[in-house]
C-alpha positions, 0 to 999 in steps of 0.5 A, spaced: 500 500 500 502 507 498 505 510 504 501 515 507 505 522 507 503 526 513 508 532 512 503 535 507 496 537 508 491 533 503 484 536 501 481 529 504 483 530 511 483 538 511 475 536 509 475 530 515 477 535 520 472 540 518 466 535 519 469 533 525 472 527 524 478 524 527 482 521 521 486 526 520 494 529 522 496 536 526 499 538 518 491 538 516 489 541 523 494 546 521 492 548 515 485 548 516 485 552 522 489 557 517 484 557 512 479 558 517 482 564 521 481 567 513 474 565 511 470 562 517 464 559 513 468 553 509 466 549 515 459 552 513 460 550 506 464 543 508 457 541 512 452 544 507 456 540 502 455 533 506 447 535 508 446 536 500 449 529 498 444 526 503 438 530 501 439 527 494 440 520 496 433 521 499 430 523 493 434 518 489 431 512 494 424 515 495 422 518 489 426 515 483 426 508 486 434 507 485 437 502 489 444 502 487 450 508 489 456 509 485 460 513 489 467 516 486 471 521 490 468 517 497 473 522 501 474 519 509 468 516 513 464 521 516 457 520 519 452 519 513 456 516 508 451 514 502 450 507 504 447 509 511 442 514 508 441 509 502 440 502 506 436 506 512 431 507 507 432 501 503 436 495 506 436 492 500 441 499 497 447 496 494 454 501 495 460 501 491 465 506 493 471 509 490 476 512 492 485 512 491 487 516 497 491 510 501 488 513 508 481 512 505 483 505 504 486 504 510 479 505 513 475 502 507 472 497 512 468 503 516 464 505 509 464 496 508 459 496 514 451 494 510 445 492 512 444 483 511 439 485 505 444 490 501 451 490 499 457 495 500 464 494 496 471 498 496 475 499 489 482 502 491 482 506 483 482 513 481 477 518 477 483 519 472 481 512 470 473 511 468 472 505 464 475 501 470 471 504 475 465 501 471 467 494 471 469 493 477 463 496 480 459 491 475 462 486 480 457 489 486 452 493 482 447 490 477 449 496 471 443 493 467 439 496 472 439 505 474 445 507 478 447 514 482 453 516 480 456 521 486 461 526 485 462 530 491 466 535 491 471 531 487 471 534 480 475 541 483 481 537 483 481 536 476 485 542 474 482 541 466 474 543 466 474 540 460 477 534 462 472 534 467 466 533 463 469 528 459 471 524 466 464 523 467 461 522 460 465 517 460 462 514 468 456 516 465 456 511 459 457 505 463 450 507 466 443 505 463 438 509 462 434 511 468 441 513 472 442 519 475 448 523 476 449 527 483 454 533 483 456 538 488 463 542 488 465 549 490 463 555 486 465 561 484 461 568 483 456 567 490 462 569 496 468 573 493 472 572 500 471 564 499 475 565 493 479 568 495 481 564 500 482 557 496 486 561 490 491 563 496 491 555 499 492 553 491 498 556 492 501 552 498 503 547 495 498 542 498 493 538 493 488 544 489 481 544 488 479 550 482 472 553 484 468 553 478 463 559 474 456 556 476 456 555 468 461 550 468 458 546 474 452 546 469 455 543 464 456 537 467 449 535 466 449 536 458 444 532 455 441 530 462 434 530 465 435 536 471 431 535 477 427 541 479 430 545 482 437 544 478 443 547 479 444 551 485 447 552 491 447 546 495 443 549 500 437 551 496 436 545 493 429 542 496 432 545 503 429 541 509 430 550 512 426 555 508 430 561 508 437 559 508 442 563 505 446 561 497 453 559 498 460 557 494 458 551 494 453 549 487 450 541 485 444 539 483 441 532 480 439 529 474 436 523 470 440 519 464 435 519 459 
């Protein structure tokens, strides 16, 4: 296994810690504590992030009837992780997580807890590598069947935007019709000071993460069926809270048709 290098913060831990988990190391508190001292709201915005996802498996579960989650970018175990919102919903809800960060499979065993009537599965691969995603997630998924593909927060790591887009095309094309593809990543146009914030943390040589125009967020669901109310900030979309304020953070949810 990769050797895990804790002289340098990494986004994924950085992430953890802004959730308030514990897998992570004094170099990522350290970094984190120096963005927060800048701009206060990225704890705002990393747990606006996770609800969104959570709302959008509750969707997929109650309303679309998906029982299977592509879950690529996984990031480390916090508390409601995909297959815990799916499978309380629906026990039977297969998971197939995707993740090549080494800390987050040295913890792989949290995330392959799962009710006796559904599956959960680990595959050690990266985004960069699509075609081998969708064929190792066919030994747990029935991609015969409607799939969610997830993608949270995890294409602002991609430095290309149009690079990006053809990422998950090519996810996309492994999935049948009646899939859904969920998204959510930093944005920029809603909070200058966020911007601000991450172009400077791009900056110290730790892994970047590029916000992205709202515009080009969208362009992720070309050519796909957007669930109402379609891209927006993530606390905006079918909120539990009326009145909650937009953030730098978009996604939205959508039907392969």
């Amino acid at each position: 296994m990769t050797e895990i290098d804790t002289s340098v913060p990494h986004s994924a831990r950085i992430w953890n810690y802004w959730l308030g988990g514990k897998d992570n190391y004094p170099v990522d508190q350290a970094a984190g504590d120096a963005y927060t001292a800048v701009f206060p709201g990225i704890v705002t915005i990393a747990r606006s992030s996770r609800a969104f996802l959570g709302r959008t498996i509750r969707y997929l579960v109650r309303e679309a009837g998906v029982r299977q989650f592509l879950d690529v970018g996984t990031g480390l175990p916090t508390v409601d992780n995909t297959h815990e919102v799916a499978q309380r919903l629906a026990p039977e809800s297969r998971i197939v997580y995707v993740d090549n960060d080494p800390l987050v499979l040295s913890h792989a065993r949290t995330l392959l807890t799962s009710t006796p009537e559904g599956v959960t599965s680990y595959e050690n691969l990266s985004l960069y590598e699509p075609e081998r995603i969708i064929e190792a997630a066919a030994r747990t998924l029935d991609l015969s069947r409607p799939t969610a593909l997830i993608l949270s927060g995890i294409l602002g790591h991609v430095p290309d935007h149009a690079e990006a887009c053809a990422l998950v095309r090519r996810l996309l094309a492994g999935l049948p019709s009646g899939s859904h593809l969920s998204v959510n990543d930093g944005s920029r146009g809603t909070d200058p000071a966020y911007e601000q914030a991450q172009d400077a943390y791009n900056e110290t040589g730790a892994v970047p993460y590029f916000l992205r125009p709202v515009a080009e967020i969208e362009a992720y669901f070309e050519g796909l069926e957007l669930v109402d109310p379609g891209v927006v900030s993530v606390p905006l979309w079918r909120p539990y809270e009326p009145t909650l304020a937009p953030i730098g953070q978009h996604g939205g949810l959508a039907r392969k048709p």
